[in-house]
C-alpha positions in Angstrom: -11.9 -5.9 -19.6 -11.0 -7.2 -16.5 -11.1 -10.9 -17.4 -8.4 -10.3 -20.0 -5.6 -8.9 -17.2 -2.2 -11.6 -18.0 -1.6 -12.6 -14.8 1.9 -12.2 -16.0 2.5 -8.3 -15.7 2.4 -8.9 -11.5 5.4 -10.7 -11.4 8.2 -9.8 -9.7 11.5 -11.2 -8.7 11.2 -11.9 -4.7 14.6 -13.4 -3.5 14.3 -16.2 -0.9 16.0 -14.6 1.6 13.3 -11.9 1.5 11.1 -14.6 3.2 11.9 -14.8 7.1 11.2 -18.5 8.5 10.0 -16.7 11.6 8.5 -13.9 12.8 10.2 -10.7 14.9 10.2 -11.4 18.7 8.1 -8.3 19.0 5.4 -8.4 17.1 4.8 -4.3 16.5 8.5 -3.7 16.3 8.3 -4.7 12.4 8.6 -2.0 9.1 5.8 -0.7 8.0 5.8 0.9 4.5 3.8 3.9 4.3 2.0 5.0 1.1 0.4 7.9 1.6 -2.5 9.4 -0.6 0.2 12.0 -2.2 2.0 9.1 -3.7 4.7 9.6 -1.3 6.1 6.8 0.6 7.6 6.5 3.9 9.5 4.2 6.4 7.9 3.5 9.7 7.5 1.2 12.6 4.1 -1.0 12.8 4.0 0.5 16.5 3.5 3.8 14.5 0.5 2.7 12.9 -2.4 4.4 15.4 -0.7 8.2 14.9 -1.0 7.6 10.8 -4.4 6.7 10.6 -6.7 10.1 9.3 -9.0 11.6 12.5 -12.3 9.5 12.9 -11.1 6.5 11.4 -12.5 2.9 12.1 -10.6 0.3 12.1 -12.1 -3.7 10.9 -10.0 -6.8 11.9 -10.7 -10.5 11.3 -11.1 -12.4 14.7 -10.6 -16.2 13.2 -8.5 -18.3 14.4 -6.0 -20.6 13.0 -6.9 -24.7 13.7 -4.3 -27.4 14.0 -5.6 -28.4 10.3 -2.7 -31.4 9.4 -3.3 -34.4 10.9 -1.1 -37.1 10.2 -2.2 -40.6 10.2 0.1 -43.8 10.1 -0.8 -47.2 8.3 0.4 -50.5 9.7 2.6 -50.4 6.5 4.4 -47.5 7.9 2.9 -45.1 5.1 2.2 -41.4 6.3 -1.1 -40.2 5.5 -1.5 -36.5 6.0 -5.1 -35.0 5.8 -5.9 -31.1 5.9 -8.7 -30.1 7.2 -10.5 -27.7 4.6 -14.2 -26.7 5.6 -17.0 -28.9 7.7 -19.2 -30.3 5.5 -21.8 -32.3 8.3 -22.5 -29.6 10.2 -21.4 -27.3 8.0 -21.4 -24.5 10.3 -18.3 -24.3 12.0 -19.3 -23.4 15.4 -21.4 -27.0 15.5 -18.8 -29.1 14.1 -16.3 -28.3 16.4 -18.8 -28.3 19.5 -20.1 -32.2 17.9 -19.1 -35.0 20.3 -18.5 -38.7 18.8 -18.6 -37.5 14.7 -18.3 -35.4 12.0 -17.7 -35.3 8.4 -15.1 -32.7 6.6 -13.8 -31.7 2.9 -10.2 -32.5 3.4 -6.7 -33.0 1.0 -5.1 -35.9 1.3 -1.5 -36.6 1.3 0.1 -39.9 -0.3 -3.6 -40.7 -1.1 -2.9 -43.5 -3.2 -1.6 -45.4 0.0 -4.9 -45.5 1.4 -7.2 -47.3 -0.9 -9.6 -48.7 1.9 -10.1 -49.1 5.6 -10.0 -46.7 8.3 -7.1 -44.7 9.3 -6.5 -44.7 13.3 -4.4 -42.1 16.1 -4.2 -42.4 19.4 -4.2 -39.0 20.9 -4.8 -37.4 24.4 -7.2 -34.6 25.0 -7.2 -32.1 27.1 -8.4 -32.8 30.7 -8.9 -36.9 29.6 -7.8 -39.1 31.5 -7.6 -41.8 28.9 -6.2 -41.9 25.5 -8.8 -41.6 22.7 -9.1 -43.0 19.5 -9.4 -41.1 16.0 -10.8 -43.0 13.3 -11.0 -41.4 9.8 -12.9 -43.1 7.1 -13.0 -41.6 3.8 -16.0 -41.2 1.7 -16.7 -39.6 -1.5 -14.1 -37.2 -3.9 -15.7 -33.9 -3.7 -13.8 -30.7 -5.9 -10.3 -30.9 -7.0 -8.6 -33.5 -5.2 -10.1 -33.1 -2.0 -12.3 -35.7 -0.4 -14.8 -35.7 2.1 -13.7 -37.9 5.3 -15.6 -38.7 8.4 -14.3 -38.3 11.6 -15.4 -40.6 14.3 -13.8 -40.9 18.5 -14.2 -43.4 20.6 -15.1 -40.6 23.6 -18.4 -39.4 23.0 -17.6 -37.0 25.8 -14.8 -35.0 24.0 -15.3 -32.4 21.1 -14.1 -32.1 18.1 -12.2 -29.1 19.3 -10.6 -30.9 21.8 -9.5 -33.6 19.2 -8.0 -31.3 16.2 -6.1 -29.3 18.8 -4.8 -33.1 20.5 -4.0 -34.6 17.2 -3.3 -31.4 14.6 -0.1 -29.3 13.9 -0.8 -25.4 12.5 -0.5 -25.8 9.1 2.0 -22.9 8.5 2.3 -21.8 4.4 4.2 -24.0 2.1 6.8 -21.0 0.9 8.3 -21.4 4.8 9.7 -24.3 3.8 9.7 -26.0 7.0 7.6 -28.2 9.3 5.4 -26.8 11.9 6.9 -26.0 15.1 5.6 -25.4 18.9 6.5 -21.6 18.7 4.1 -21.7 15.6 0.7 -22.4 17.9 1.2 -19.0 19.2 3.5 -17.2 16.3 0.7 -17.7 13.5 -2.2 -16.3 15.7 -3.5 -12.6 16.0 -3.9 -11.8 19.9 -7.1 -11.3 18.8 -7.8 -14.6 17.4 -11.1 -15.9 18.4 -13.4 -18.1 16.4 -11.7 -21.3 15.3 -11.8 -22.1 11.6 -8.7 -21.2 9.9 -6.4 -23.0 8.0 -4.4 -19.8 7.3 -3.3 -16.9 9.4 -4.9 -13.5 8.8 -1.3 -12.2 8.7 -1.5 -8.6 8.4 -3.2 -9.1 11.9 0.3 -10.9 13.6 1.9 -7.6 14.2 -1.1 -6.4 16.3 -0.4 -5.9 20.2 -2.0 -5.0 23.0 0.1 -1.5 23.2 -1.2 -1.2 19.8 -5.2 -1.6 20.5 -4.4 0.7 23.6 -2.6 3.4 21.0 -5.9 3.0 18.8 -7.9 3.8 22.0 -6.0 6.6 23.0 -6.5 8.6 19.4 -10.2 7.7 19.1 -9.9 4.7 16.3 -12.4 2.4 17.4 -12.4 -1.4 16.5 -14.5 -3.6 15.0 -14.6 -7.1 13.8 -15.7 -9.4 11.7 -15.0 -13.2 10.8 -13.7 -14.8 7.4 -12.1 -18.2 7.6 -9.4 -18.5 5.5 -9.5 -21.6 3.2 -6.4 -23.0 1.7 -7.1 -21.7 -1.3 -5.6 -18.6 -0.5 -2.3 -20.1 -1.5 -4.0 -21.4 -5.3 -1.2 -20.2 -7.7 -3.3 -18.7 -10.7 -1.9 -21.0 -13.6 -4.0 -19.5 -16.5 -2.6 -17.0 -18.4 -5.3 -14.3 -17.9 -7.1 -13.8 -14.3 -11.1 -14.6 -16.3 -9.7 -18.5 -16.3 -9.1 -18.5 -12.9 -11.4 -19.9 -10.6 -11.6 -17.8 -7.1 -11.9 -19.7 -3.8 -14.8 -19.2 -1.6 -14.4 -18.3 1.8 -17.0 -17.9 4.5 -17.6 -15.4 6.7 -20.0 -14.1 9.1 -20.9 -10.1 11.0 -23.2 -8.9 13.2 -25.9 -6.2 13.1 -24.0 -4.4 15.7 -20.7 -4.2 12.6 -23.2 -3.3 9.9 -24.9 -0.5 11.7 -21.7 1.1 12.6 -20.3 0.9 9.4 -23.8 2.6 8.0 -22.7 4.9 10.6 -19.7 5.6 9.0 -20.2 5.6 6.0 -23.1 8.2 6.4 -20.8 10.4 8.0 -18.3 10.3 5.2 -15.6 8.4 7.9 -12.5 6.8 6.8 -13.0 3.0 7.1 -9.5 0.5 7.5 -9.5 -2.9 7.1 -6.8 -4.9 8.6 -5.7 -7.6 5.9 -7.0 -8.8 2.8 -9.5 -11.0 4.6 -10.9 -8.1 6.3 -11.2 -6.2 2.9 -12.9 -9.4 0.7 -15.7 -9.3 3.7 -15.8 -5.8 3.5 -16.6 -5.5 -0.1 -18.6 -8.5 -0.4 -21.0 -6.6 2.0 -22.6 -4.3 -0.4 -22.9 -7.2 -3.3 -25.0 -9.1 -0.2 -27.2 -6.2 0.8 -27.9 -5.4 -3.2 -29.0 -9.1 -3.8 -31.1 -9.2 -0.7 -32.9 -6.0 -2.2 -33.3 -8.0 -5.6 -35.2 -10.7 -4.0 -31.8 -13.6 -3.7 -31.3 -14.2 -0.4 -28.6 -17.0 -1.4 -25.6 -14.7 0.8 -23.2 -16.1 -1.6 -20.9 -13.4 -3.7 -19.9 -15.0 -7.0 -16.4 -14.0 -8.7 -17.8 -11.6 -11.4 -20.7 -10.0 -10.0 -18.9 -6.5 -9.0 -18.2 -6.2 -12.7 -21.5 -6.9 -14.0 -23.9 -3.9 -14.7 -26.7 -5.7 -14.4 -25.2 -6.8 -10.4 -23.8 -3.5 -9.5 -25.4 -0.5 -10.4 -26.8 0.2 -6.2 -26.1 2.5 -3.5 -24.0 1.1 -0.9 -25.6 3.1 2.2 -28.7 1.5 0.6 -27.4 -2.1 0.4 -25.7 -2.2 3.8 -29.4 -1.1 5.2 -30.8 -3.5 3.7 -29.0 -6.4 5.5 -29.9 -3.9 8.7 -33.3 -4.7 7.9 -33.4 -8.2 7.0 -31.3 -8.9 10.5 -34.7 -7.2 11.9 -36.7 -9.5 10.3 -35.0 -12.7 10.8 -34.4 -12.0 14.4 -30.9 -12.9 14.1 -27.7 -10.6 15.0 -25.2 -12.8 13.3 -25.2 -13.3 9.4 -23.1 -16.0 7.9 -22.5 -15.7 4.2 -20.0 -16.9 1.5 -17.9 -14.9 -1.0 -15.6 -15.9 -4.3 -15.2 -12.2 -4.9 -12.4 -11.3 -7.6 -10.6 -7.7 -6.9 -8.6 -7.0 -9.5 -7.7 -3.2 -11.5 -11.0 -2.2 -12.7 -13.0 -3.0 -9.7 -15.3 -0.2 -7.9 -14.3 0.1 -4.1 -17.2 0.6 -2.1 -16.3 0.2 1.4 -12.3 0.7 2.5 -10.3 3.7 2.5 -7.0 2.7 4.1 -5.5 -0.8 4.3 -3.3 -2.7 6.6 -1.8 -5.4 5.0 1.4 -7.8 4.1 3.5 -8.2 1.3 2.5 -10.8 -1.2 3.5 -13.4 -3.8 4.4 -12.9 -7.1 1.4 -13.2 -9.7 -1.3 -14.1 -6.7 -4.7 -12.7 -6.8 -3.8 -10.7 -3.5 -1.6 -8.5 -5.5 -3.9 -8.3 -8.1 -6.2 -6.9 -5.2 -3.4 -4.6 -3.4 -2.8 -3.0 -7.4 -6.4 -2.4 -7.4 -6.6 -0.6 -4.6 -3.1 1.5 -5.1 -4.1 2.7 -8.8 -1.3 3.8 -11.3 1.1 6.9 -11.6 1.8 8.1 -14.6 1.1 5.2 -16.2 2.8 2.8 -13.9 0.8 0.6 -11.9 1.5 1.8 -8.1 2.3 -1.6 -6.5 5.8 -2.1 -8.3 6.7 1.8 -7.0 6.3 0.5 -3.5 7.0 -3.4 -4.1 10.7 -1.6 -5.3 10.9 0.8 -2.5 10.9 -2.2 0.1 12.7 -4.6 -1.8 15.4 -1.9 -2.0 15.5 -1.1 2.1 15.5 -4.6 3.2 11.8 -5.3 3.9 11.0 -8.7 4.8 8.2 -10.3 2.7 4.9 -12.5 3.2 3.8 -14.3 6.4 5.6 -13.8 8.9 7.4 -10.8 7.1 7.0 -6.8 7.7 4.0 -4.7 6.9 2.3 -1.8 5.1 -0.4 0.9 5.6 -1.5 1.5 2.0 -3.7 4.4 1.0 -5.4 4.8 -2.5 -3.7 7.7 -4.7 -5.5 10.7 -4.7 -4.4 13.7 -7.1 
C-alpha cells in the first residue's frame, strides 16, 4: 500500500559539495544524465536535449515566475522582522492581487515573530518610475495553518501596484540548502527565460537550463511547446518528518491552463504522441489534469486534486482521453479559456501515470517527496528501485545536485 512506503529507503548520502552556490554561466552548457527506456544511461550536454527527445514529441513547461517573496521589516528596536510571502489570500487570484493598488492581504511566515506582538511594521521603499518614496505598512491579522499568518498590506500610493511594491521592497527567496543570502545575480539566475506569470516563491528549476538556442533546436526537429502555470509554494521544500509518506501532509499548489493546452494534449494523446514535461511542476499539473476532468464528469466541480484520490478506486477507475474532454467541454460551457485549479497530489511507487512519457528534471533531496515522484516514474530493475542506479551514476562522474545543479532527461523503463 502506498501509504505504508518508509520514507526512509530514499535516502541517500549527498555531499555538500555536490550542491553548487551558483549556477553555470551558460545555462545549457550543464550535464544532462540520460536514462533511456533500455535501462541504459548516458552522459550528455543539456544543449543535447532537442536531438534525444522520440519523433513527434511535445514538450510542456511551467511559465511562473519567481516574486521577490522576503521582505524584511525593521522595528524601532532594531529587531528584523522577515515575512515570506506564501499565497494571496484577498484577492486570492494572483493576477488581481498583484494588479490591486493601496491593499491587499496575504498568508505569510514570519521570522522572529515573537518580536512583533503588535503595531504595524513600516519600509520605505522606491518604486519603479515614482518619483517619491512610498510607504509599506504591514499589519498582521489572524494565524492561519502552521505557523503562517495572514498580514495585510497597505501603501501610502494608491497609484502603485502591488507588483511594483514586492519587486521595490522583496529579495528572491533562493532555497535554504544554498546556504547563503540572496544576491543581485539571483533576480535573473533563479528565473526560466520563459518566466512569465508572477507568483512563485520557488524556481521551476529544471526550467533554468532552458535557452533560447534551445527552444530554436526544439523548433528545428518539430517539438513543439506548450505551457502551463503552477506556482510553486514553499512547501516544496517541507522535509517529510513522518516515518511513512500516508502521515505526510502534501502541499497544495495552484495552477491554471488554457483550452488551447488541453485540446492539444487531447491531440496527443489521441494520436499515441510522446508527451515531456519539463520539471516536476509541469508533471504534478500534468497528472492532476485527468483527476480534474474525472471529477467534473462526476458532478464536483470543486478543481481541487486531494493527496490520495489517484489511489482510490472509487476516484480513478476513468479514461483519460475521456476526462481531459471533459474539461474541453466544460471550458465550452463556461465561456472561459483559462481554468485555474488546485492540486495536493501525492506521486509516489504505486501511482498510475496517465499523462507524461519523458521527463526533464533536476536532481533532488534526500527523502523529499520529489524523489519519491522521480522513483515512481523510473520503476525498478531487477528488484532495485531505478533512481539509486542513476542517483550512483552521477554521484560517481561529478554531477552537480539540486537548484542550481545539472540536469536529467528521464525515461520510464520499458522491457
Amino acid at each position: 500500500m502506498v501509504k505504508e512506503i518508509k520514507i526512509e529507503d530514499f535516502d541517500y548520502n549527498l555531499p555538500d559539495e555536490r550542491i553548487p552556490r551558483h549556477p553555470l554561466a551558460q545555462r545549457d552548457a550543464c550535464k544532462l544524465l540520460l536514462s533511456r527506456p533500455d535501462g541504459v544511461v548516458a552522459h550528455r550536454r543539456f544543449s543535447d536535449l532537442p536531438a534525444l527527445l522520440p519523433p513527434g514529441t511535445m514538450l510542456v513547461c511551467n511559465d511562473t515566475r519567481v516574486i521577490n517573496a522576503r521582505i524584511t521589516f525593521h522595528k524601532a528596536t532594531g529587531s528584523r522582522i522577515e515575512v515570506f510571502l506564501l499565497e494571496p489570500i484577498e484577492p486570492s487570484d494572483y493576477v488581481l492581487t498583484f494588479q490591486n493598488r493601496g491593499r491587499c492581504v496575504w498568508n505569510c511566515l514570519v521570522g522572529n515573530l515573537k518580536r512583533w506582538k503588535e503595531g504595524a511594521l513600516t519600509l520605505e521603499i522606491n518604486p519603479e518610475g515614482c518619483d517619491i518614496p512610498v510607504t509599506l505598512y504591514a499589519k498582521r491579522l489572524n494565524p492561519t495553518e502552521g505557523n503562517a499568518h495572514a498580514i495585510e498590506f497597505t501603501w501610502d500610493n494608491p497609484g502603485v501596484t502591488f507588483a511594483s511594491v514586492v519587486e521595490a521592497a522583496g529579495f528572491i527567496p533562493i532555497p535554504p540548502y544554498l546556504k547563503r543570502e540572496s544576491e543581485q545575480s539571483d533576480t535573473t539566475d533563479y528565473q526560466t527565460v520563459y518566466a512569465d506569470v508572477k507568483g512563485s516563491v520557488a524556481a521551476p528549476t529544471a526550467g533554468l537550463h532552458f535557452t533560447q538556442t534551445v527552444f530554436d533546436d526544439l523548433a528545428a526537429h518539430n517539438i513543439p511547446v506548450g505551457k502551463l502555470t503552477l506556482h510553486v509554494g514553499a512547501g516544496t521544500f517541507q522535509p517529510v518528518k513522518s516515518e511513512t509518506i500516508g502521515d505526510h501532509p502534501m502541499h497544495t499548489e495552484t495552477f491554471s491552463v488554457t483550452r488551447d493546452l488541453i485540446q492539444r494534449l487531447i491531440r496527443q494523446k489521441k494520436s499515441n504522441r510522446p508527451l515531456a514535461a519539463v520539471g516536476t511542476t509541469s508533471v504534478r499539473t500534468l497528472e492532476s489534469l485527468p483527476y480534474i476532468g474525472a471529477a467534473i464528469m462526476r458532478g464536483d466541480k470543486s478543481m481541487h486534486v486531494t493527496q490520495w484520490e489517484a489511489y482510490e478506486p472509487t476516484t480513478s477507475g476513468f479514461d483519460t482521453i475521456e476526462a481531459l474532454e471533459a474539461i474541453d467541454r466544460y471550458f465550452a460551457e463556461q465561456g472561459e479559456e483559462s481554468l485555474t485549479a488546485s492540486t495536493a497530489i501525492m506521486i509516489a511507487p504505486g501511482f498510475k501515470w496517465r499523462m507524461v512519457d519523458a521527463m526533464v528534471t533536476n536532481f533532488h533531496q534526500p527523502q523529499s517527496t520529489l524523489l519519491l515522484l522521480v522513483s515512481s516514474f523510473l520503476g525498478e530493475e531487477n528488484g532495485e528501485p531505478r533512481w539509486r542506479v542513476v542517483y550512483k551514476e552521477a554521484l560517481e562522474n561529478g554531477y552537480r545536485f539540486l537548484s542550481y545543479g545539472d540536469a536529467c532527461l528521464f525515461f520510464p523503463r520499458h522491457e
